[in-house]
Every structure is written in C-alpha cells, then in structure tokens.
C-alpha angles and dihedrals in degrees: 000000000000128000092250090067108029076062092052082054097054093043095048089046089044093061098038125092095238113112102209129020127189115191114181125191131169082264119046136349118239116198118179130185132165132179099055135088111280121257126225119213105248090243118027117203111268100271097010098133117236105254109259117244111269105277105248113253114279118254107248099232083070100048094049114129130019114338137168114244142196106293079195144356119274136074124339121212131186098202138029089255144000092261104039120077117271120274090245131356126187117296093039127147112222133205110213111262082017101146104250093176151341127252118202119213119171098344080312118132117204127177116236113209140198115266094217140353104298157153124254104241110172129340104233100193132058116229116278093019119152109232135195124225114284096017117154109252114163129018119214148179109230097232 
C-alpha cells in the first residue's frame, strides 16, 4: 500500500461518519478511530514530539474568501524547521506553485503550494497544529 493512498484512506475516513476503521493486508495493519480522546504509545520513541492538541475551528469571519486548504489530514507547519522563518506571513507576495507551508502525514513531509499568484491574507493554523482534510490553512488575495 503506498503513502498516497494510505493518505486517500485517512482522508475518506476522515470525512465519513464512521467512528473506527481496521484495514489488513499481507503487509501492514491500519486501524483509525476518531471521536475519542487520543491515545499515547506507552513509550514513545526518544525525540518523537508528543502530538498538539487539535487547533480549535477557525471562526468564519476569518476563513472567508479563497483559502488554501489541507490537501490531507496530519501536522501543519508553517516553516522548514522550528528555528528557520516561516515559509509566508501576511503581507506576503506569492508566486503561483511557491511552497506556503509543510504538512506532515506519517513521519511524511509534503509541500503545500499556492494555487496562483497571490497575496497572504491571514495564517489560519497555529504551528504544529493537526489538521483534517480540507481545512482551511492560508488566506489569500488572487493578484
């Protein structure tokens, strides 16, 4: 089973009304489950991060116009690294398929781009926020 879909199964189950989901191949074994409180390995590997607390919704006074939006469920980051600038602010100028941000599925890191050529309005998510599929990120101006 490949990432990419792996990633089309979290986002499908994501967005379904089923609460726990179990998928077995020869290969690997997938469980999903959503609506209860999260559960933490017992022993986390040595640097692994604990996972942030789901960002709350954003108002929608502050989502409305064009925004880009999750391409798939996991960790949203607004730099390369905790150290380095973001990758946009507000304010910004954009270049359409310029990287605005990373989202991090399964240890996986994808670059998320700007659709078109295009101004930073607003930065929906905090850093380090999990997303769902679909949810609103970056605001921008086309132009």
């Amino acid at each position: 089973m490949t990432n990419q879909e792996i990633f089309e199964l979290m986002a499908r189950f994501d967005a379904s009304g089923i609460t726990t989901f179990k998928l077995t191949t020869k290969d690997c074994t997938l469980e999903l489950g959503k609506g209860g409180a999260a559960v933490l390995p017992a022993a986390a590997p040595a640097g692994v991060p604990a996972p942030a607390a789901a960002a709350a919704p954003a108002p929608a006074a502050q989502t409305e116009g064009p925004c880009i939006t999750a391409p798939l469920v996991g960790t949203f980051y607004a730099a390369s690294a905790p150290d380095a600038a973001p990758f946009v602010q507000v304010g910004d100028k954009v270049k359409k398929g310029q990287t605005v941000c990373l989202m991090e599925a399964m240890k996986m890191m994808n670059e998320v781009h700007a659709p078109c050529d295009c101004t930073i309005e607003a930065i929906l998510q905090e850093d380090g926020a999990l997303v769902s599929f679909g949810d609103p990120l970056i605001r921008y101006r086309e132009g």
